[in-house]
PDB file of the backbone (N, CA, C, O) and the ligand in Angstrom, with CONECT records:
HET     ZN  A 101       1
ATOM      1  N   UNK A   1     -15.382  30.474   2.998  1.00  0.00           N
ATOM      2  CA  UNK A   1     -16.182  29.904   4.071  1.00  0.00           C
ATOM      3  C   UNK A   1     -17.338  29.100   3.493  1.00  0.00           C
ATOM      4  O   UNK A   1     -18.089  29.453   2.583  1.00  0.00           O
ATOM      5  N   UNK A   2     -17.351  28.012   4.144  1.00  0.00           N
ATOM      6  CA  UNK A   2     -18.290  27.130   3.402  1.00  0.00           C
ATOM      7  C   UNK A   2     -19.412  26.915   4.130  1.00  0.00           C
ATOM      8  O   UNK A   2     -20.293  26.258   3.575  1.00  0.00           O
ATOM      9  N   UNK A   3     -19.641  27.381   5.453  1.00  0.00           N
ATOM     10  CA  UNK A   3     -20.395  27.356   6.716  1.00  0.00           C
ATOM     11  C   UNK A   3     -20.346  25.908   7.544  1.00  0.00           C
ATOM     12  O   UNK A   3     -19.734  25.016   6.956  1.00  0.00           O
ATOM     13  N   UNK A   4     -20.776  25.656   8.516  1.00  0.00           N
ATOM     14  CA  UNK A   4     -20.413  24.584   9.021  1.00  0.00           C
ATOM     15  C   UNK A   4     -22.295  23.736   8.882  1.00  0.00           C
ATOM     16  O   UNK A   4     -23.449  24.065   8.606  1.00  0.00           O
ATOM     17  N   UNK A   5     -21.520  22.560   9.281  1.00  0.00           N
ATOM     18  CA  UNK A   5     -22.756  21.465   9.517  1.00  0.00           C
ATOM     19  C   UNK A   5     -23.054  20.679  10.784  1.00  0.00           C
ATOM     20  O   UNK A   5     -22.207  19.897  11.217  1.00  0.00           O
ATOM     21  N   UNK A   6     -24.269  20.860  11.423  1.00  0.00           N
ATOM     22  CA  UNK A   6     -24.514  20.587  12.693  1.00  0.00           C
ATOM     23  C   UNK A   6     -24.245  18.929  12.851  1.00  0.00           C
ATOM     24  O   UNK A   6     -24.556  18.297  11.841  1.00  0.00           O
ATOM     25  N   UNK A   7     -23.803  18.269  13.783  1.00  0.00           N
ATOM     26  CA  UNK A   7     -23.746  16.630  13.565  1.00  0.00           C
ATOM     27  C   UNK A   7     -24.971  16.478  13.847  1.00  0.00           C
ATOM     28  O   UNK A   7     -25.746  17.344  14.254  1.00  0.00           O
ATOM     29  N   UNK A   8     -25.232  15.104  13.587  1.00  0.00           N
ATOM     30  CA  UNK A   8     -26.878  14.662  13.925  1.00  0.00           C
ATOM     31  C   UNK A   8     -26.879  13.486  15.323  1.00  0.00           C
ATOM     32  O   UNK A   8     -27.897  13.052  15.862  1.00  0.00           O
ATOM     33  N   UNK A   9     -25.725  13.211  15.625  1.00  0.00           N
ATOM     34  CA  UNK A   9     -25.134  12.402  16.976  1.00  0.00           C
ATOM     35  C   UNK A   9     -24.876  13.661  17.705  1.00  0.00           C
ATOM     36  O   UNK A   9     -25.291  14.716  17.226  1.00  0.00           O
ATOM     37  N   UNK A  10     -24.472  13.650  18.400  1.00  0.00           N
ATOM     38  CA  UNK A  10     -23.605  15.137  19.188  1.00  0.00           C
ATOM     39  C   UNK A  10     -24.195  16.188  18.733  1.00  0.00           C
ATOM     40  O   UNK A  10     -23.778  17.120  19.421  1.00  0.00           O
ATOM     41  N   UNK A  11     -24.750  16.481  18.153  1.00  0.00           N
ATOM     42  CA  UNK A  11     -25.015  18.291  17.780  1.00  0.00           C
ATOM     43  C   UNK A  11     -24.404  19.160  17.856  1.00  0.00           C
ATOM     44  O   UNK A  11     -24.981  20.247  17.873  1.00  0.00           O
ATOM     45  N   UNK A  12     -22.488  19.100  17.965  1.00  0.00           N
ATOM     46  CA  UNK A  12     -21.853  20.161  16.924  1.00  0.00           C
ATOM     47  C   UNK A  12     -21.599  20.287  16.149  1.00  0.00           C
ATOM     48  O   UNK A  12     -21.336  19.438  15.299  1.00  0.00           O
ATOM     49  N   UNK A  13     -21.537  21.969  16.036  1.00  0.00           N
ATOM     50  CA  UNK A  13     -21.043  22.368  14.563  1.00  0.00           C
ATOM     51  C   UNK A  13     -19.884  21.757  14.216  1.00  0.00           C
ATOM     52  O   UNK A  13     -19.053  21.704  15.123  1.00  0.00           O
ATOM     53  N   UNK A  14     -19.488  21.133  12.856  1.00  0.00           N
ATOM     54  CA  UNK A  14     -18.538  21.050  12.178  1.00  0.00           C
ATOM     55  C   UNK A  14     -17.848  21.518  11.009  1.00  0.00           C
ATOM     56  O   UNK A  14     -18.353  21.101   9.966  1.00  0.00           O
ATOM     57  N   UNK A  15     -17.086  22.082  10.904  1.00  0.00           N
ATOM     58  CA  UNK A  15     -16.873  22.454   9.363  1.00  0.00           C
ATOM     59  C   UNK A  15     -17.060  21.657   8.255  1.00  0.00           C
ATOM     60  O   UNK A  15     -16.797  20.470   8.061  1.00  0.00           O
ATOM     61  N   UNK A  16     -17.700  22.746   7.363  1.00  0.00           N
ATOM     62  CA  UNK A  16     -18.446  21.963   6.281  1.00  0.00           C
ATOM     63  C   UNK A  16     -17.536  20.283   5.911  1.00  0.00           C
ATOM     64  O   UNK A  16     -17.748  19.083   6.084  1.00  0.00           O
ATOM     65  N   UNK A  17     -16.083  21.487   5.108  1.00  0.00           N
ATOM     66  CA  UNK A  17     -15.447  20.458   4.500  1.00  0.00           C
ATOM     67  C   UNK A  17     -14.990  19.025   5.180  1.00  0.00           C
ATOM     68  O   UNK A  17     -14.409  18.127   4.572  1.00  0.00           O
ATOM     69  N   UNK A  18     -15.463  18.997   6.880  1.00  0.00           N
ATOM     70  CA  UNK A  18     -14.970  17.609   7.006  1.00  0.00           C
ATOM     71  C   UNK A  18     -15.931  16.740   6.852  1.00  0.00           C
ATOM     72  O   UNK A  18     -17.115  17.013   7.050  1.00  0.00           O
ATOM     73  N   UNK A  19     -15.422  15.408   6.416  1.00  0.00           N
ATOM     74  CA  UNK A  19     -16.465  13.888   6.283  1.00  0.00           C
ATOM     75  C   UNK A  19     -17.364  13.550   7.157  1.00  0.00           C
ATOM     76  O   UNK A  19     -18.529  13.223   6.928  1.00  0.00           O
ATOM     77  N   UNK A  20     -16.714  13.642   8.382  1.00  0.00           N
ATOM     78  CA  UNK A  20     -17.001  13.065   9.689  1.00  0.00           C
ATOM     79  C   UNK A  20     -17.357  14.602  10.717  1.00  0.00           C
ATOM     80  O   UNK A  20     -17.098  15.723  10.280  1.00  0.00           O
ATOM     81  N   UNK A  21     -17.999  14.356  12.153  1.00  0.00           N
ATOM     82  CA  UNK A  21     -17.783  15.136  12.954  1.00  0.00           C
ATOM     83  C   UNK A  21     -16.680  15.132  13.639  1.00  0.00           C
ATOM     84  O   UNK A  21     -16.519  14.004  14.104  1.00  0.00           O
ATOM     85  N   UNK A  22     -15.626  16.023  14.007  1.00  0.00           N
ATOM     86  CA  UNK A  22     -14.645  16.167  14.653  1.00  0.00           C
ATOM     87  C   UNK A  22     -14.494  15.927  16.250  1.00  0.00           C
ATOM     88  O   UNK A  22     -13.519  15.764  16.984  1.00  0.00           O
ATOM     89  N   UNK A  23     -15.747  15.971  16.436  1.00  0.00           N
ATOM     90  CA  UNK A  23     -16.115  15.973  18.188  1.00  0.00           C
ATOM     91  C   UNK A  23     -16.486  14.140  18.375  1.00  0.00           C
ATOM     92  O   UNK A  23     -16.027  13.620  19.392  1.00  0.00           O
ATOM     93  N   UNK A  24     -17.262  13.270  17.438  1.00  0.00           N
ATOM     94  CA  UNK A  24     -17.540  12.028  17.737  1.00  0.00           C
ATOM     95  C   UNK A  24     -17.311  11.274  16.864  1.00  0.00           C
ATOM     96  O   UNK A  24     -17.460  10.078  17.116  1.00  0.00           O
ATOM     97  N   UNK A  25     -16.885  11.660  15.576  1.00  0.00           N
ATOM     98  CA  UNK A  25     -16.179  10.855  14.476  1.00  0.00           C
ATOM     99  C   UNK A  25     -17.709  10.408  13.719  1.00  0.00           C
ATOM    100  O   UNK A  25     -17.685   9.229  13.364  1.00  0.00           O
ATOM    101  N   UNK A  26     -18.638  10.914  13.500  1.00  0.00           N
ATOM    102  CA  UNK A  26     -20.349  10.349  12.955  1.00  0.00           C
ATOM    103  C   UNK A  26     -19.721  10.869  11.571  1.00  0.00           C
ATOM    104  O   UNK A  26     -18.746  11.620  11.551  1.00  0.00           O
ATOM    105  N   UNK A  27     -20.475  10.324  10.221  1.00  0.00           N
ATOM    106  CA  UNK A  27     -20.674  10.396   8.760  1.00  0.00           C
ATOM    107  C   UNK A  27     -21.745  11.720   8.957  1.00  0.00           C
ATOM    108  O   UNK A  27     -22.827  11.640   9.537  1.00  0.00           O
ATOM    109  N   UNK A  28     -21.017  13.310   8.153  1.00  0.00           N
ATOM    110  CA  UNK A  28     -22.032  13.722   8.219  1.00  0.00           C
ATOM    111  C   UNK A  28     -22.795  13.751   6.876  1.00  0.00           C
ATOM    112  O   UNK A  28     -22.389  13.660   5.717  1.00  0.00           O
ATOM    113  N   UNK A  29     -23.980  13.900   7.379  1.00  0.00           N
ATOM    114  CA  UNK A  29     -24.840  13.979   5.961  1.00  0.00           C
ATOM    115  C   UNK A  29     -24.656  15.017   4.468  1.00  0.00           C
ATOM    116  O   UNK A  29     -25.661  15.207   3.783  1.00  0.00           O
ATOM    117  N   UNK A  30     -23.899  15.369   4.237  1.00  0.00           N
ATOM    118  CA  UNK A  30     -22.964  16.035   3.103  1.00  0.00           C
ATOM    119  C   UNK A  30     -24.310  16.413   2.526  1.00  0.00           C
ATOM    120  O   UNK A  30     -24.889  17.444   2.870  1.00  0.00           O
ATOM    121  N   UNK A  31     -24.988  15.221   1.290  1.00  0.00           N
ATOM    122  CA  UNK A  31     -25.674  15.326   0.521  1.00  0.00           C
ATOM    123  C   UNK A  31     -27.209  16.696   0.759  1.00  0.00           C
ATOM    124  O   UNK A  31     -27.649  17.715   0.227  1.00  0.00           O
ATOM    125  N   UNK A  32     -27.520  15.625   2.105  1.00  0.00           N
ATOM    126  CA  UNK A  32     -28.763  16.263   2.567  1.00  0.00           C
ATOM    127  C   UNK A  32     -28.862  17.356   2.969  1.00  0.00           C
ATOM    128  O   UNK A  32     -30.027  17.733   3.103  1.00  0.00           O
ATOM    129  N   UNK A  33     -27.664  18.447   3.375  1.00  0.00           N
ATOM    130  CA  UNK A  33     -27.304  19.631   4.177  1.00  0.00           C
ATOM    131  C   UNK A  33     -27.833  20.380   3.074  1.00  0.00           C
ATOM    132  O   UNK A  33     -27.834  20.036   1.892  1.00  0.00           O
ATOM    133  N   UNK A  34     -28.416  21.753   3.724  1.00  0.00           N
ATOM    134  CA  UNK A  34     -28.804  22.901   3.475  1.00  0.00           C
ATOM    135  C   UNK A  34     -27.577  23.372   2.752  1.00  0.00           C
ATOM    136  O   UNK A  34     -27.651  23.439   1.525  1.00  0.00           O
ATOM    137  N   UNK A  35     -26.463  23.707   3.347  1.00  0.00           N
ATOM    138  CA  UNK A  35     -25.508  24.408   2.703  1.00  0.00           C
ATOM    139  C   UNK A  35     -24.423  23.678   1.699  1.00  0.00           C
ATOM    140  O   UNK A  35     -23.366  24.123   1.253  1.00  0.00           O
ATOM    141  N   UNK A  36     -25.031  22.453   1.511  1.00  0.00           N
ATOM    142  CA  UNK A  36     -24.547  21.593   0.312  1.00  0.00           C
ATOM    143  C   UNK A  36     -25.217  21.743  -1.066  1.00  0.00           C
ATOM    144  O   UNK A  36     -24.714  21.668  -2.188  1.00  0.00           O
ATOM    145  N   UNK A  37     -26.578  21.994  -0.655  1.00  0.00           N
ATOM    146  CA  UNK A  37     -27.082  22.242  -2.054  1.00  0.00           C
ATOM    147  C   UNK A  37     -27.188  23.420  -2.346  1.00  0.00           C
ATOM    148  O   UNK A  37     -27.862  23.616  -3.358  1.00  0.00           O
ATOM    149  N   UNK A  38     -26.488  24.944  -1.494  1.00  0.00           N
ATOM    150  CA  UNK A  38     -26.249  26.196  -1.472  1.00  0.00           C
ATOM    151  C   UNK A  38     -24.924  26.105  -2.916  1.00  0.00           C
ATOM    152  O   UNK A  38     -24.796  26.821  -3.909  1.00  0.00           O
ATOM    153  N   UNK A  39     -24.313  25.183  -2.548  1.00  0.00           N
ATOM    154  CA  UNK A  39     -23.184  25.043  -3.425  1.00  0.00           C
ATOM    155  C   UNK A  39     -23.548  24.749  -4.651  1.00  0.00           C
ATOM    156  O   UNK A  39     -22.822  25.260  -5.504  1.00  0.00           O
ATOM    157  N   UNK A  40     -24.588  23.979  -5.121  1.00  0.00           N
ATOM    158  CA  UNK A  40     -25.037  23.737  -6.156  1.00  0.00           C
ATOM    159  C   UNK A  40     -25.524  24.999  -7.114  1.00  0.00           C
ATOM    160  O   UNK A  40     -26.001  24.907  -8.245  1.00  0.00           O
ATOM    161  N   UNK A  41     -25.264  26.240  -6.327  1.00  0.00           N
ATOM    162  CA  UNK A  41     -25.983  27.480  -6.929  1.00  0.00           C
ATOM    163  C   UNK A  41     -27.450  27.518  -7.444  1.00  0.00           C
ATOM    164  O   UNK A  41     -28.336  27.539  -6.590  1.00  0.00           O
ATOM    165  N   UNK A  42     -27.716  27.526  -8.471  1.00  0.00           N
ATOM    166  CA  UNK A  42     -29.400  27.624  -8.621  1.00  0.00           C
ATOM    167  C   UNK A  42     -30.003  26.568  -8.922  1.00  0.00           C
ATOM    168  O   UNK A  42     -31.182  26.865  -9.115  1.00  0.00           O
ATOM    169  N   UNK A  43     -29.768  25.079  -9.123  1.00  0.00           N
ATOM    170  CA  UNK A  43     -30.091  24.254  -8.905  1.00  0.00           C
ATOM    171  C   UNK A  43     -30.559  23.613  -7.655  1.00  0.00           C
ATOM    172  O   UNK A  43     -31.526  22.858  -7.553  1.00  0.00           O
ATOM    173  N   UNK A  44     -29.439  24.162  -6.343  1.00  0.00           N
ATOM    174  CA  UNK A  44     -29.475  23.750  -5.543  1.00  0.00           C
ATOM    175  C   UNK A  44     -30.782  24.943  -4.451  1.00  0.00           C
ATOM    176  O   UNK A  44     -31.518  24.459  -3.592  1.00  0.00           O
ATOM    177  N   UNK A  45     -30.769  25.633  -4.611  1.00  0.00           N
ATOM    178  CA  UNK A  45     -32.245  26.579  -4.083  1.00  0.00           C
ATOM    179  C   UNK A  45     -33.116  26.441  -5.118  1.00  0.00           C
ATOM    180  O   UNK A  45     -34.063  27.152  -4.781  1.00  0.00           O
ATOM    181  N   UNK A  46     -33.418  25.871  -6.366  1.00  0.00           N
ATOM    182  CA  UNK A  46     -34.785  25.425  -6.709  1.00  0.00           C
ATOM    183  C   UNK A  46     -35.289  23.823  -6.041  1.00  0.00           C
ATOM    184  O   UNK A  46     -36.460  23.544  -5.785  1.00  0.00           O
ATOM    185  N   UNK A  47     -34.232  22.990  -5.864  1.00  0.00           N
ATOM    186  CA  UNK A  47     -34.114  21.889  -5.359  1.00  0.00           C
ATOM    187  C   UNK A  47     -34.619  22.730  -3.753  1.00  0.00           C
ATOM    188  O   UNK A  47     -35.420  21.904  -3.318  1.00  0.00           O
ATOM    189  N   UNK A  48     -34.580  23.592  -2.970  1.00  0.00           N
ATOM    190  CA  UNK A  48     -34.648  24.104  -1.482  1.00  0.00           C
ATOM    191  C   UNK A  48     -36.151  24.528  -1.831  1.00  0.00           C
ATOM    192  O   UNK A  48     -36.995  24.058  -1.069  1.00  0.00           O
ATOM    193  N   UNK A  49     -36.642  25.396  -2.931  1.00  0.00           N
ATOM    194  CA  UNK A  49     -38.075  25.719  -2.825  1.00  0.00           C
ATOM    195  C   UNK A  49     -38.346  24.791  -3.387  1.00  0.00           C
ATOM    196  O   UNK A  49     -39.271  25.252  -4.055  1.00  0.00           O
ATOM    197  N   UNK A  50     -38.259  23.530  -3.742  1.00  0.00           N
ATOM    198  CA  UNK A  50     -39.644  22.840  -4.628  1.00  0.00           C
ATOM    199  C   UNK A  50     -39.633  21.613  -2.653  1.00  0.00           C
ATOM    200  O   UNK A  50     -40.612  20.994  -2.236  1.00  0.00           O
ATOM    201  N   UNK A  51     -38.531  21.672  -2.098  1.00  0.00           N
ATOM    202  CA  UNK A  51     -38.440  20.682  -0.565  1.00  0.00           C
ATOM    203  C   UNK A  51     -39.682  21.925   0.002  1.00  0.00           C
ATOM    204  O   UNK A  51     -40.820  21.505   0.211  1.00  0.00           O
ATOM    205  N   UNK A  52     -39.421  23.220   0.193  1.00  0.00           N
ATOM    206  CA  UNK A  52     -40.325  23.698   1.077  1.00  0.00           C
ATOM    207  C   UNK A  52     -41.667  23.926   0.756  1.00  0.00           C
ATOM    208  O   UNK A  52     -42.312  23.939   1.804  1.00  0.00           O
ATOM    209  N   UNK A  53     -42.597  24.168  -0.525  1.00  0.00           N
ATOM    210  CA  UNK A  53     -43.731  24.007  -1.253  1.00  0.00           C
ATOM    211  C   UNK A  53     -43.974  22.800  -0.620  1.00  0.00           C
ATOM    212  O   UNK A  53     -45.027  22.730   0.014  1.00  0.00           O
ATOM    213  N   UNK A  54     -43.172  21.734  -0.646  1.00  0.00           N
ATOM    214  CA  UNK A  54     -43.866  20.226  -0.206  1.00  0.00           C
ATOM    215  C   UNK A  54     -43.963  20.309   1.193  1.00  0.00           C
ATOM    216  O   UNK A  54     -44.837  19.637   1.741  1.00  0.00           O
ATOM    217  N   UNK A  55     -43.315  20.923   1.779  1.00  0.00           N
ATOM    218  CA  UNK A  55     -43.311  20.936   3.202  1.00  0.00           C
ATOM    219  C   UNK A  55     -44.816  21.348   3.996  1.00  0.00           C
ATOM    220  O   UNK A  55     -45.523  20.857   4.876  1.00  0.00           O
ATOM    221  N   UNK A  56     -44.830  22.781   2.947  1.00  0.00           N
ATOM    222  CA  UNK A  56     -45.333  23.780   3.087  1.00  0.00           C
ATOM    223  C   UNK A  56     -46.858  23.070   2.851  1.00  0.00           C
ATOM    224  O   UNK A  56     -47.785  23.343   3.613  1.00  0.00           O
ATOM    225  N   UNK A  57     -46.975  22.387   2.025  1.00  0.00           N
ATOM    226  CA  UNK A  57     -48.328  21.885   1.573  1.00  0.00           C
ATOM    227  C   UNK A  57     -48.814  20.935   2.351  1.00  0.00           C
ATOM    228  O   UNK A  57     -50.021  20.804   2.558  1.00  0.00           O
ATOM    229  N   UNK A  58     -47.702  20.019   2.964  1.00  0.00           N
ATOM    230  CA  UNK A  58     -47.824  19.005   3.695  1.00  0.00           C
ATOM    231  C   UNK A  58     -48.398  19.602   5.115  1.00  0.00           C
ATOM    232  O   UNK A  58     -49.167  18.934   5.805  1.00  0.00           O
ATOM    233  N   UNK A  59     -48.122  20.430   5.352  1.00  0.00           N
ATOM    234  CA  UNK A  59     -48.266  21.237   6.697  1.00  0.00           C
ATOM    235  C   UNK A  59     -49.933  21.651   6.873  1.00  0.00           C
ATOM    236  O   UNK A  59     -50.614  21.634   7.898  1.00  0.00           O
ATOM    237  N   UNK A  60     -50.460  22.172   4.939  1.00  0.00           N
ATOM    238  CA  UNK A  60     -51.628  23.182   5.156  1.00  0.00           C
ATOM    239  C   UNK A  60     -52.783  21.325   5.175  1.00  0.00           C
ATOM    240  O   UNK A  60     -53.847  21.127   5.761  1.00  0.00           O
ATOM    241  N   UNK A  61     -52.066  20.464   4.406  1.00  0.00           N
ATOM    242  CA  UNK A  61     -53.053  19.171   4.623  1.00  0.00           C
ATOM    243  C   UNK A  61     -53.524  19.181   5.974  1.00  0.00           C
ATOM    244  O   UNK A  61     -54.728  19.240   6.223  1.00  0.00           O
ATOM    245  N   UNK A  62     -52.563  19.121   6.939  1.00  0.00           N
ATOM    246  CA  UNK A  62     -52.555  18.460   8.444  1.00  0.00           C
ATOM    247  C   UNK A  62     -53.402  19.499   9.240  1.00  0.00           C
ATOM    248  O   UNK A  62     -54.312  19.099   9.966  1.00  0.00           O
ATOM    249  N   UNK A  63     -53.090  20.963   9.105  1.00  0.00           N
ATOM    250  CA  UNK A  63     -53.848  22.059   9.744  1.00  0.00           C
ATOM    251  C   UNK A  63     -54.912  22.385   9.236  1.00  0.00           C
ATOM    252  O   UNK A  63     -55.581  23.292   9.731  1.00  0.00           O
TER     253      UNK A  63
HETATM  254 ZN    ZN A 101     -20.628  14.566  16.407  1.00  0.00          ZN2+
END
């Protein structure tokens, strides 16, 4: 199980492994998905905490 990926047109789930969404035919974002860089194993969650630190920092600027 590879988990699925939400479309960003339509907003269903799709299974990971397809290109496209199955429901409207959209390019899904492969690269950018959460559970794409899950696959990357520990590259891909240091790549997830160094996105949320920035997030995270970006957030304490604004508040
Ligand atoms: Zn779609």
């Amino acid at each position: 199980m590879e988990g699925s990926i939400r479309c960003p047109r339509c907003g269903e789930e799709t299974p990971a492994e397809n290109l496209s969404c199955i429901f409207c035919g959209a390019t899904l974002p492969h690269r950018l998905g959460v559970f794409s860089g899950l696959r990357y194993g520990w590259r891909g969650i240091l790549f997830l905490v160094i996105a949320g630190l920035i997030i995270l920092s970006f957030l304490a600027l604004v508040l």
